[in-house]
Structures are given as C-alpha cells and as structure tokens.
C-alpha positions, 0 to 999 in steps of 0.5 A: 668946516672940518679940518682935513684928515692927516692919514686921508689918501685920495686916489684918482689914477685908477678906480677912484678910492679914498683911503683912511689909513688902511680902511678903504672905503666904497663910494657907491653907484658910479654918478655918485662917485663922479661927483666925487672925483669932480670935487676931488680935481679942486681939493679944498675949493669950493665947486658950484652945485652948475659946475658939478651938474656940468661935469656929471651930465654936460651941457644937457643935464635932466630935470632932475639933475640938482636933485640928484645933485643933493642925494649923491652928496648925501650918499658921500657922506654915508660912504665916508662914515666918520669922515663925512665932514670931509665935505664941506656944503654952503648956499652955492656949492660943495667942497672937499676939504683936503690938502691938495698933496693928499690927492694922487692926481696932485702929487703926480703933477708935483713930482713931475714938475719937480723932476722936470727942473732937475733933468738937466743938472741931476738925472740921476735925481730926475729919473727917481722923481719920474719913477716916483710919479709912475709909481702913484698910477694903479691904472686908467684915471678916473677908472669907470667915472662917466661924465665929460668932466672925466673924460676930460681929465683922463685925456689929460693925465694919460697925456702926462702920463705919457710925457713923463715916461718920455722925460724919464727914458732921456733922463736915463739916456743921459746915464747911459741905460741903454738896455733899460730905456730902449725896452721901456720906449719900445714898450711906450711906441707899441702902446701909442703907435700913432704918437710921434715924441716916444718915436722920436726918443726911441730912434735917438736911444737907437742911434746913441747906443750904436744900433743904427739900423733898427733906429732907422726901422723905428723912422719907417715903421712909424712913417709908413702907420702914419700914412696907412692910418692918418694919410700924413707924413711924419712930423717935423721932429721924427723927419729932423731925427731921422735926416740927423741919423742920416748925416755923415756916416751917423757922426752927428748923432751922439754915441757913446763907446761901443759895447764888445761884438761877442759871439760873432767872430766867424760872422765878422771874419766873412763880412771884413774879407768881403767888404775889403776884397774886390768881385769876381770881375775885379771891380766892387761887389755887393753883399746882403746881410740878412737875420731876424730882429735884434740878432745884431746886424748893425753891430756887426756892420759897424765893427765891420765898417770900423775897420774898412774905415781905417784902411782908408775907404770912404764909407757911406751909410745912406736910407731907401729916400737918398738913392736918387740924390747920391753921386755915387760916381763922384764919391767913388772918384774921391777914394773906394767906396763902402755904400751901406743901405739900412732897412734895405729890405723896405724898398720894392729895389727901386731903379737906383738900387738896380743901377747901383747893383751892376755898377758895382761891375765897374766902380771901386764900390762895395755895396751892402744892403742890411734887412730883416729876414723873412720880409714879403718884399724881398726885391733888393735882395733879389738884385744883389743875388741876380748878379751872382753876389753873396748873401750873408746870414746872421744867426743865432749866437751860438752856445759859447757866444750866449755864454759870453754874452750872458757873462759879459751882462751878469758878470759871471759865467751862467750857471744851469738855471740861467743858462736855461733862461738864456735859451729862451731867447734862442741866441738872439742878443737882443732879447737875451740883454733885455732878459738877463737886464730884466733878472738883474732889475728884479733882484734875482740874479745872484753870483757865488764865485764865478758863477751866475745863477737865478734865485728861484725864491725871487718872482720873476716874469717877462718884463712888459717892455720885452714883451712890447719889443718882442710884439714889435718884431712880430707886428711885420709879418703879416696877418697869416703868418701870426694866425700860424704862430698862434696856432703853433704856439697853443699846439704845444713846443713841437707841432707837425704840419699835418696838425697846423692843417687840421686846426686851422683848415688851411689847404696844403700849398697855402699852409706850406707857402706860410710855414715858408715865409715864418721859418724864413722870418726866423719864427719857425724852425724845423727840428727833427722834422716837427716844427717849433716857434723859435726862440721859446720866449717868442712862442710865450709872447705869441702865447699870452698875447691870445685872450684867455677865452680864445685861448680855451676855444682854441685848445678846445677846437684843436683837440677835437680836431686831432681826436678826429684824425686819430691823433696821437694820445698824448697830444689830445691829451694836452690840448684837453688839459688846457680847457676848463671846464671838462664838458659832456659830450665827445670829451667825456666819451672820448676819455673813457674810450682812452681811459686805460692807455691815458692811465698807462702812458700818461698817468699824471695828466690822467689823474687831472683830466679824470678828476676834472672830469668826474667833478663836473656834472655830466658824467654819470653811470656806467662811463663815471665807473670807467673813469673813477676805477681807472683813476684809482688804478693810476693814483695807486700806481702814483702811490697817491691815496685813492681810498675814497675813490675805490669805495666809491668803486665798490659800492656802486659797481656791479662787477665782480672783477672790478669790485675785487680789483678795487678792493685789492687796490685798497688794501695795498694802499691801507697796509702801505700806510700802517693800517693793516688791520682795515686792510686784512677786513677789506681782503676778508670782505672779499673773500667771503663774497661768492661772486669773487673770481678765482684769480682776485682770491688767490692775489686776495690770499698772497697779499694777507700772506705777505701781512703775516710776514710782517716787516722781518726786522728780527731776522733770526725769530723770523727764520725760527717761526718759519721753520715752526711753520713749515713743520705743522703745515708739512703735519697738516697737510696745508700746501699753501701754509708750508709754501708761505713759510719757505718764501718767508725763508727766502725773505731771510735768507736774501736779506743775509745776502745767502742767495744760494740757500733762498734760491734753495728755499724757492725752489723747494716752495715752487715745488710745493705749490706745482700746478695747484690752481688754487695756488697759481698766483703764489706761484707767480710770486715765487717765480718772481722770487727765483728770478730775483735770486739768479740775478744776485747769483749772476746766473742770468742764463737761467732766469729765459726758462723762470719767465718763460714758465711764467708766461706759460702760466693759465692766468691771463696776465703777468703781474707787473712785477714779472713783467718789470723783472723780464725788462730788467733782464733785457735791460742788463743783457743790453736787448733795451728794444726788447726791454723797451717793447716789454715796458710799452706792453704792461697793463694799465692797471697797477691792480695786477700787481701783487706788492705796492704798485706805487713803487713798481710804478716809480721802477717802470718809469725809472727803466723807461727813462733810463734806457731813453736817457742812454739811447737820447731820446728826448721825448720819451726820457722827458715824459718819464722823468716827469713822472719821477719827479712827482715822486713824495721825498724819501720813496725813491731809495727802492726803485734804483733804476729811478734814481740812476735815471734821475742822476743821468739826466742831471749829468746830461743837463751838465749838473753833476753836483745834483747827480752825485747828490741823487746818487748818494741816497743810495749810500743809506739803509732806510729802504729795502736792505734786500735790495742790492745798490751795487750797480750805480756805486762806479757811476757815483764814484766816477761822478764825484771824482769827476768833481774832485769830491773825494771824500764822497767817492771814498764812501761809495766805495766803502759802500760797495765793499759793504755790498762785497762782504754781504754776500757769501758767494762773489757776484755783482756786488764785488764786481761793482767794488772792484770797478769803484777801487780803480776809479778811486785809485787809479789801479786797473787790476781791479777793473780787469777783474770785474771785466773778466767777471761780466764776461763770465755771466754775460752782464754785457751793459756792466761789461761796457761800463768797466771796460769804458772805466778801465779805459779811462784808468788806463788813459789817465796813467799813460797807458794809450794802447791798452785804454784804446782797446778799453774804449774801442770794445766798449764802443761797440757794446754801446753801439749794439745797445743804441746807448748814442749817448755813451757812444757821444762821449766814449768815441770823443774820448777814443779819438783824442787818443789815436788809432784804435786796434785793429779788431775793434771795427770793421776796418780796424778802427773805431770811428769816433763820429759814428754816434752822430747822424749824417746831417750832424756829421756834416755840420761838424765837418763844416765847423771844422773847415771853417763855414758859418752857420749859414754856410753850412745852412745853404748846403743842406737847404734849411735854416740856420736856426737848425743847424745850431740846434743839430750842432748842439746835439753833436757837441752833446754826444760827443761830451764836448763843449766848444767849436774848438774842440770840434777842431781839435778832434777833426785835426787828430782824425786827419792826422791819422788819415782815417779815411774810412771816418772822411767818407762817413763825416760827408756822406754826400762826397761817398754817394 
C-alpha cells in the first residue's frame, strides 16, 4: 500500500475536493465522488465494498451496483493521476490511505473538542480554537454528494457546526464582546429559528449586556414560532432563561457594568420627571414608551429606573404571562411602585393590564409599558392613552448623539467618510454599534489625531450578523408592509405614493392604510413630501434580500409601469439601468422617443442605456441611427472618444443634416486630441458634398479657421501674422479672411488682458462680417466674443443688446456657447431663475457647439449645480456634480463655474480642506490663461483662512494681484484682489472699495459676496454697527437670488450680533430665521423651549424621523452644528424682543 501524502488536503465541508499542494484535482460524476467521500469519513480504514454500496444506494441498491462499485474506484484513480495509490483495494473493501487530520471534517471535530475543554479555563483560547474550526467550512458538507450516507453525515456536521457557533458566542460572553457575540447569535436565531439553544444564548447575551427588554423579545418571538409552527411551547431551557430574566428586577441574570446612555439626555430628562412625579389626579400614572428596534428603550428605561430606585421606590420589571399573578396592592402597601411591562405591545391588553391602567388613579403606582412602534396590536397602548396618560417616543439619535456614539465606539471623533457610513443606520444605536464594530473588525478604521476615518482601500461590507439582525426586525411587520418596502427599495432613495400605486397595483385606501402602518413602524419617512425607507442600511437590507432574477422582473416591471403614466424621465431611466439585458420592444422604442432629453438631462445614464442598448441584437435601422447619432452627440459632450460611433453615423445615414453634424463632431474630437490634419479631411469631405446645408458649411468654415489659428503660444508672431493677413484680405476682397485675422487680434489682445482694444478688434470683424449669410456663424462667434469682452470690462449693461442681436439671428438655433454666455450673464446679475430656465432650454445636441463641446459641457453642468448648491436644491445639485465627477484629472482648470460648484459642495458636506484643494487649481496657468480665475480667489482665501492655512491664502492673493496687474483698465480682477487683501489682513478699506465697484457695474452676486466678506472683517475687528450693515445688505441681495444656503449661514452670523439697522428690512430688522421654511421654523423654536423630537413630532402630526431630517436642515442653513446653539441664537432673539421674527418662528400662533 501507498504511504499517505504529506502536502495532500481532503476536503469535506463543502464541495468535496481533494487538494495536492495547489493542484485540485476533479473527482468526476456525482456517485463517483460519493464513494469518495464515504472512504474519506474512515481515513486509513479499510471500507467493505456492502458498506460502500449502502452508503452510495441504501438498503435497495440495483443489480448493478458492486459493478459500479468497481468503475468508480477506477475513475478515483484516474482522477487522482500520480496520486491513485492513494487508494488502497483488497478481496473485501477499499481504503484511503490518509492521516485522519489531513481531512477537514477531522480537524474540525479535533479543534472543537480541543476548544471545548478549554472553554472554562481559557476563553480567550477557546474562542481562537472555535474560529479555527469555522474557518475550515467553504459551505454545506458533502455539497452535492447523493446518497443516505451523506445525508447523514451533513445532518450530523451542520448540527456541530451549529454547537460550535453556539460555545464560541459564550466564550466571548465570558470576555465581554457584547456587540460581537449578540450580532453573531442573532444571525445564528434568524438561520435556524426553530432551534431553541442559539435562543437561549442569545436571550442571556441580552440580558447580561443590559438590553432587557429585546432579550424578552427573543423569548417571544421564539414561543410564538414555536406554537404557530410545531404546536408545542418553549423547551425547559429557553422557559428557565426566561423565568430567570424575570426574577427580582433582572438581579439574577449576571450583567456587567452598564455602558454610558449617549445621546439621549433630553429623552431621560422626560422619562425621570414622569416616573417621579405623580398624575394629574394626585395618584400614579401610567407611561408608554414607544420606538423602532434597537433604538435604545431598555437603555433608556434602565437608567431611568436607576434613579427612581435610589429615591427609594420599589421597582418591578415583570412579562405579559405575570400579570394575573402580581399583587399589585400589596406591593404598593410596602412602598410607591414603578411596574415595568417589557414587550408590552405583545399583549392583546388583557384585562389585568386594564385594571392596572385605571388603578394607577388610586395607588402610589407608575406603570410603564415598553413596545415596539408600529405593531398591528397595538391595544396596551391604547389602554394608557384612553385614560389621558403620556406617550413617549424614543427616536433617532440625533446629529451630536451619533457624533458621541460613534466616538464613544472608534475612540475618536468621526470624520466625513465615517460620518456618512454613520447615517446609514439613521440614528438607531443599535445598528450604528453593529456598524462601526464591524469597520473596527474589518481593519478599516484608522484614527489620525482626534479624528476617525474609514480607509477606503480596505474591503468592506455589511456584516452577515447585521444583516441578520436588521431582517429580524423587520420579520414583525407583516407580509404587505415587506412587499412595500421591497417595492420602495427597487424604486429608488426617494419614492412617491402615486408611484408605489402603479407597481405594485394596490388600490389608494389600502396602500395608504400600509404606508401608515411602515412610517409608524419607523421604516418610512416622509421627507419633503416623497417617501424614503429609513434608515439607508434598512432599505440595502430589504435591497439585497430580493433574488436577483426578481430583482431585474421588478425594475423591469416598474419602469414600464411609470413609462406608461408618463413618468418622469429620470426615474424611468434608473429603473431601466437596472435591468439587463436591454430588450426589443417598448424599451427600445421608448429610448429613441426620449433619446435627445435622455442626452440633455441625463448624459451619463445615457451613454449606458444607448450602449446597452445598441449592443443587443434588436435595434436595427432607422431607430439604431437615432440612438447611435445621439450617443455621439452626449460622448462628445462627456468629452469621450465617439469616433468609431460617428463614422458609423456617417456611412449609413441618409441625412444630410445629421452626416454633417457628425462630421462636425469628429473633427472636434480629432483636432482636441492632436489630430489635426484627420480633422482638416473630415471638414473638407464635407464641404465638398453638395448635399451639405448652408448653416453645417459655415460651422465647417469657423472651426478650420480656428485650426489656422493654432494654439497663439508666440503672442507677438501671432499679431504680426494677423495683421499681414488682414492687409492681403482687405486687397483682396476676401471678407471672410480679413474677418478671421481680427478675431485672431482678439485672441492676442485678450490673452494680454487689453480688453478694450479686443473689444475693438471685434467690433471692427463684426462689421466686416454684417449680414452676409455665407458668414452668419463667424458672426455668432464674434458676437460670443464681444460678450466675453464687456464682461472683462465690467460693462455688463451692454452685453442684453449683444444677445439680443444674437437671438435676432435667421440660424434656428444659438450655439451652446451663446446660450451658456446668456446664463452666465443671468448668473452674475443674481436673475438665477432666468439663468436656470436658459440652461434646462439648451439643446441635446453638443454638435451645435462651434469649440470642444466636452468642456462647455463640464461649464453647463458646473452652472447648473452651482446655482443648485446656493438655492440648496439637493436633487438637481446631486445629479450635476455627478456629471463633473466623471470629468478626466486636469480638465476641470477651464470651466471655473465647475470647480467652484465642486468646492461648494465640499464645503457644504463639511470638508473644507478638499474645497480649498479644488479651489487651488486655479492657482496654476496650464489652461486657458485667457480666461479670467478672478471670481473664486476670495472664496479660496476665505476657505483657507477659515483653516488657518495661511500660507495658501497668501498665494490666492498673490494670485489675484497677478489677475490685477494684467489688466490694463481696473475691472473684476482688481475687485477680486481687493476682497482677497481684507480677508488676508483684516483691513476693510480694500473690501469697501470693491463694494463701491460692483455697485458701479452692477455685479450684484460679487456685491453680496464682499459685502458678507466685509461684514465679517468688520466683525472680527469689533466693529458690530458697521458689520451689521454689511451682513443685513448682504441678506437681502442673497435673498433676492434665492441663495437659502448663503442666507442660512449669513442671518446666523447677523443674529449673534444683534439689531441690525433699520433699512435692512421692512421693519428695520433683518430676521435671521428667514432662511428656513415654516415647519423648520417651528422645530427650532421647540428645540429652543425645550420639547423632544417627539413632542415636536406630535404637534405637526408626522414621525419623529422627519423632524430630525428637517432640523438637520435648519442647523445646515443656519451653519450651525449643535442644539445649543439653536439656543443661544433663540435667547439673543428674545433678548432683543424681535417681535416680528417670534410671528415668523410660529406661524401657527400669527394665523
């Protein structure tokens, strides 16, 4: 016989495998590998060929089994290669011949036994022995092995298996992992819920970790599956831990030192006057306290109860089954009485709880009933508030309370990425523990100083015991209310009622009736009138918990339901990205109806979805052009390569339009990358087709003239030439030439900041060019051109008539570029609703654009989200700034309004660092020196002095004197340097100046900008009048814009520094609430008084999850970060008795 094999692994807990150092090697049809795994069960033993056919077939193999018998072994061997010897053959049986710890079922039993003994010494050395055993399982044993014999054996090693997870969580219970080990046992309860010992464990990992009332949750989940499933009631065991956890207030159940209540000072405040004071009949009371799972009621009732048992009243924690068996009577004789009913939302309020209810008119008692929110039966509760008593309602931690929590856990304070994660679980303590335990087990936390961040580089997912425990609180709603939030969850963050109607086919009142009971259940929230499944991490849960498969019928199913109601583009669009594939039919028919307003509003799923699309094998003709042209269109816009696609376009279309438009388009795209002279052949193939329209020959003709102008680096040959040229063209004759060379004048003469003579030098090519039509989109250009000018100039008044020339133009349509140029001139007037409405009107197609769509296209949506960022509209800023994230490294220098709607919305997210660093770019001359950098240099400075970073705010200012000296007539660029010099030195002279300068052209945005800057300057160097005066001016200019997120921060600043003058508003005074809506007006007013969440929540008739979402708002606008501070601003406002702000912070007091 052959000697075992010392690099030779077989493996049986999972597929069964055998593996020779690295090699695996394949062990053939499924009998033949039960025979394997029946002689890899005894290594070493000799296995009777009966046995073996036993094992294989059962007590009625066939005929033909003991042949078969003798094939298989032969095919092992073959398998095996050079490892055949491995088995071993005599007259009766087989063996193979390994050690016994070379097989993984083996090693496991070995680790587990070993790990048992020393579980009571060592757990520490336990728990490493138990994880050393898990470790060796890849999945279920004996993994598609047929045969009685493995079904036996897998039976047997799930059930191990089961044990040994079971002795690892009380190892760690011993060591105090209390977030480790309930996680994992929660995880064990939801994989076997019939299966009492991991019920058991986890009820006592409950209890000793202080979280009483889930652990008598577990008991009754568990006794009620029992009943509904097996018809028995729970086992001695799990009725002994529960009697036990029942016992003399929890004292018998061993608990260690109780963790800190964070976050919930307000809640414990209430909770401790309503346990210690008597009713309104002088008698006792009775309270019910209400939340989601796991948001902290036994925390909060326990250090309630600490202190009403320390002043000397008799405290009780009892279950739903003692009711009937306490003597209430008697104990309220000993001394007052504190009666605590856990879970009490289980009971249907049998008569005991009644009588307990209005006895508490009569006793020194205090009656507290504890239950989950959103429960079908919700009759104890009823019984508490038919007699006029209070309702507590424990919501989610708020913004300081997950700070705290989340510090308490990383041992720092969380920085921006953490803090995100930490929103996930949407202020429920519980999931957020599990969450930041699970980061710290992964490795990915890292702490630098005193803060706390996630390092992004390390893998991280949703842990499975999370996951587990997250389903687990969902598994008591009911059936409908999961089917909604499977609905909701596939329809996106946000969904509307109207939308759950049309997937799911529900008829009004009953979908209402289970929006209800969700958003009462904590699940759903209603946020700004759409609903949203709360938190995140529940709604991921919910997510990935649907089959794949369904997954896809159900994105599919949704977005032909909203296509047919008209739905909004958008979120068709996103229920289609998530189905593969793309399919003939109404999908196909339904992208090309939408092709250009897909390409317009949403350019980057429209890329996906064409591609998708086009690479599928049902789109063919005229609806293949549609899609392909119009991908080209969005890729060049994207500024990605779409050549292949616009040939394509070309050599099959039979448009002449839309051939010359892709050509166009190509030849951009190959002059941008450095291939200029493909790009000159592709114009001249176009030109020389006579089909070409008149208006593509012109833009044909502009964009080889701007190849002839070459890059300008040699200013001075640049002028030389383009004065050599106008003189032959003005000898010839040639209006187009001689127009050409003045607008290369205007190309030098903007680079050396001469404004005034390229104004000149366009003025004179516009009147060269005139009405010619041959020459009408040069004339376009130009006028482009002289609008670029005037804003160098600050001559702003004069640009209305340059676009309304424009406009007045026979072409059909402005190129991009003028229609940017006319919301720029919006933008800086402070018009943004007519800036906005000119952006949403441009034209699907970047082709119109007569220079490199791919940058206008980053400038477009750089307005776009700009003006968003300011006027806080979430949504659209979200959807722009994706676009410009997509942007390739370097190509963002140019297009300024992206970089300062990338720097805004990194100070917005509370990162200034990563705005000062997207602000820096503009620091450097790699890109378009003509363009002016001027406007975002104060907001640079102002960042980094904000952060101490002086040395940075000295270079932004040394570059806006840069931008100063280059121009030869003072305009934006020495406004700007002025504005930098005060918020680098402190002096406001320089700020007054720049003010005086706006005010003068009529640059009303940069106006409230230095205003609010002078303000501050002004502030900072004690000067409170004339910083009120500032600030209170500034105010109403941002309020003219809509700018609600300037006006947040700006009233904020006005307030703390008193009365404002008496011109600032209508009565005289600036009202530093006036950026918030009335219901975020009212929610700060009650912060400020004093209410809870769910206080606040009662009064405006919605959930408490709102009201923290809307005061997560308030402190946002206000640039605020704490309730304190709400406080302290309410106080100030008080003080100075601002009447006119108390009618506007309750307006429900004024109607």
């Amino acid at each position: 016989m052959a000697a075992p094999v010392d690099d030779l692994c077989v493996g049986v807990l999972g597929p069964v495998r055998v593996l020779a150092g690295a090699q695996e090697h394949a062990l053939g049809p499924a009998r033949q590998r039960a025979v394997f795994a029946a002689l890899a069960a005894c290594p070493g033993r000799l296995i009777p060929r009966a046995d073996l056919i036993r094992a294989v077939w059962g007590e009625s193999p066939p005929v033909s089994a003991m042949g078969s018998v003798y094939t298989y072994v032969s095919g092992l061997r073959r398998c095996l290669g050079e490892h055949a010897g491995l088995l071993a053959s005599t007259e009766v049986g087989y063996a193979l011949r390994v050690r016994p710890e070379q097989v993984d079922a083996v090693a496991f039993d070995r680790l587990r036994q070993a790990a048992d003994r020393r579980a009571a010494g060592d757990p520490a050395g336990a728990v490493a022995d138990y994880d050393a055993a898990l470790r060796l399982w890849r999945g279920e044993p004996y993994g598609g092995i047929p045969g009685p014999f493995a079904e036996a054996e897998r039976a047997r090693l799930t059930e191990l298996h089961v044990l040994v997870r079971e002795r690892r969580a009380r190892a760690l219970v011993a060591l105090g992992a209390d977030p480790e080990v309930i996680a994992d046992l929660a995880a064990l309860v939801h994989e076997h819920p019939l299966r009492e010992s991991p019920r058991v464990a986890l009820l006592r990992a409950l209890a000793a970790a202080g979280r009483r009332a889930e652990a008598l949750a577990v008991y009754h989940d568990g006794r009620q599956l029992l009943r509904a499933e097996l018809g028995v009631p729970p086992g001695p065991e799990l009725r002994q831990a529960y009697q036990r956890l029942l016992e003399c207030d929890g004292e018998a159940v061993p608990r260690r030192a109780r963790p800190p209540l964070l976050g919930r000072s307000a809640e414990l405040a209430r909770l401790r006057a309503l346990l210690s004071t008597p009713g309104a009949h002088g008698g006792g009371r009775a309270v019910w306290v209400e939340g989601p799972a796991g948001i902290g009621k036994s925390a909060l009732l326990a250090a309630a109860l600490d202190r009403v048992a320390a002043a000397g009243r008799l405290v009780r924690q009892v279950g739903v089954d003692e009711l009937d068996e306490l003597d209430v009577e008697a104990l309220c004789a000993r001394a007052p009485l504190v009666l605590v009913l856990d879970d009490a939302d289980r009971t249907a309020a049998p008569s005991a709880w009644r009588e307990l209810v209005a006895a508490t008119a009569r006793l020194p008692l205090v009656l507290v009933g504890a239950g989950r929110s959103g429960r079908p039966a919700h009759g104890a509760r009823a019984a508490v508030t038919e007699h006029g008593h209070p309702v507590l309602t424990v919501g989610p931690l708020g913004a300081d309370g997950v700070a705290e929590l989340v510090g308490a856990v990383a041992g720092a304070r969380p920085g921006p990425t953490l803090a995100r994660l930490a929103d996930c679980a949407g202020g429920n303590p519980l999931y957020l523990r599990e969450l930041i335990q699970a980061v710290l087990a992964a490795g990915a936390l890292r702490v630098a100083g005193e803060i706390a961040e996630i390092d992004e580089t390390v893998p991280f997912a949703l842990p499975a015991a999370l996951v587990a425990v997250v389903r687990g609180d969902l598994a008591c709603l009911g059936e409908p209310v999961r089917e909604l939030l499977r609905w909701a969850s596939v329809l996106g963050a946000e969904v509307s009622v109207a939308e759950l109607a049309l997937v799911t086919g529900r008829g009004p009142a009953e979908l209402v009736a289970l929006v209800e009971q969700a958003v009462a259940a904590g699940v759903l929230a209603d946020v700004r009138g759409a609903l949203e499944v709360r938190p995140t991490l529940i709604r991921e849960v919910v997510y990935d918990a649907i089959p794949a498969a369904t997954r896809t019928r159900m994105h599919a199913g949704a977005a032909r339901a909203l296509a047919r109601a008209g739905g909004l583009l958008d979120r068709v669009a996103c229920q289609l990205l998530a189905v593969t594939p793309i399919e003939a039919g109404w999908m196909i028919d339904w992208l090309v109806a939408h092709a250009a307003e897909l390409g317009h509003r949403l350019p980057a799923q429209a890329v996906e979805l064409f591609g998708r699309a086009l690479h599928g094998a049902g789109v063919r003709g005229a609806d293949r052009e549609t899609l392909t042209a119009t991908l080209v269109q969005v890729l060049c816009t994207l500024n990605r390569d779409s050549e292949r696609q616009a040939k394509e376009v070309i050599a099959a279309t039979g448009d002449p339009d839309r051939a010359a438009h892709m050509r166009q388009l190509l030849a951009a795209m190959l002059h941008g990358r450095g291939e200029t002279g493909s790009a000159r052949q592709v114009l001249a193939a176009g030109l020389g087709q006579p089909g070409t329209p008149a208006v593509w020959r012109v833009r044909h003709r502009v964009l080889l003239a701007r190849m002839d102008r070459g890059a300008l680096t040699d200013l001075a040959a640049a002028e030389d030439q383009a004065v050599a040229t106008h003189a032959a063209a003005l000898g010839a004759g040639d209006h187009a030439l001689r127009a050409h060379a003045l607008q290369t004048l205007w190309h030098v003469h903007s680079l050396r900041r001469d404004h005034a003579m390229a104004l000149r030098s366009v003025d004179e090519a516009l009147a060269v060019v005139g009405g010619r039509a041959e020459l009408a989109g040069l004339r376009l250009d130009l006028l482009d051109n002289r609008i670029f000018s005037l804003h160098c100039l600050d001559r702003l008044a004069e640009v209305p008539p340059t676009l309304a020339a424009a406009r007045g133009h026979t072409m059909a349509a402005l190129p991009i570029e003028l229609q940017i140029t006319a919301a720029a001139q919006y933008y800086w007037q402070g018009r943004w609703a007519e800036a906005r409405a000119e952006l949403e009107s441009l034209p699907a197609n970047g082709g119109a654009s007569l220079r490199e769509p791919g940058r206008l296209g980053r400038n477009w949506h750089g307005l776009v989200a700009l003006i968003a960022c300011r006027q806080d509209d979430r949504a659209r800023a979200a959807a722009g700034l994706a676009l410009l994230a997509e942007a390739p490294p370097g190509e963002l220098e140019c297009p300024d309004f992206a970089l300062a709607a990338l720097a805004l919305a990194a100070e917005q997210r509370g990162e200034p660092r990563r705005a000062v660093a997207v602000l820096a770019r503009l620091l450097t001359d790699r890109d378009r020196p003509v363009l002016p950098r001027h406007h975002w240099l104060p907001d640079l400075v102002r960042l980094a002095m904000s952060l101490g970073d002086r040395a940075m705010a000295r270079a932004a200012t040394t570059r806006a004197a840069r931008e100063a000296e280059a121009e030869v007539q003072p305009a934006g660029g020495w406004a700007a340097w002025q504005r930098c010099q005060s918020l680098f030195t402190g002096d406001p002279e320089p700020a007054r100046l720049a003010v005086a300068h706006y005010r003068t052209v009529g640059r009303r945005v940069e106006l409230a900008a230095a205003l609010a800057e002078l303000g501050g300057v002004h502030a900072a160097g004690g000067r409170s009048e004339a910083a009120r005066a500032a600030l209170a001016e500034a105010v109403e200019l941002h309020r003219s814009f809509g700018a609600h997120w300037d006006l947040g921060g700006l009233t904020a600043r006005l307030a703390r520094l008193g009365d404002p003058p008496a011109a600032a508003g209508e009565s005289g005074r600036v009202n530093p609430w006036s950026g918030l809506t009335a219901v975020e007006q009212r929610i700060v007013r009650g912060i400020a008084d004093g209410e809870s969440d769910s206080v606040i929540a009662d009064s405006l008739a919605v959930p408490p999850r709102v009201v923290e979402a809307y005061l997560k708002r308030a402190l946002g606008k206000l640039r605020i970060a704490t309730r304190s501070e709400i406080r302290e601003l309410v106080r100030q406002d008080n003080q100075r008795g601002r009447q006119a702000s108390d009618r506007q912070m309750n307006p429900e007091r004024s109607a």
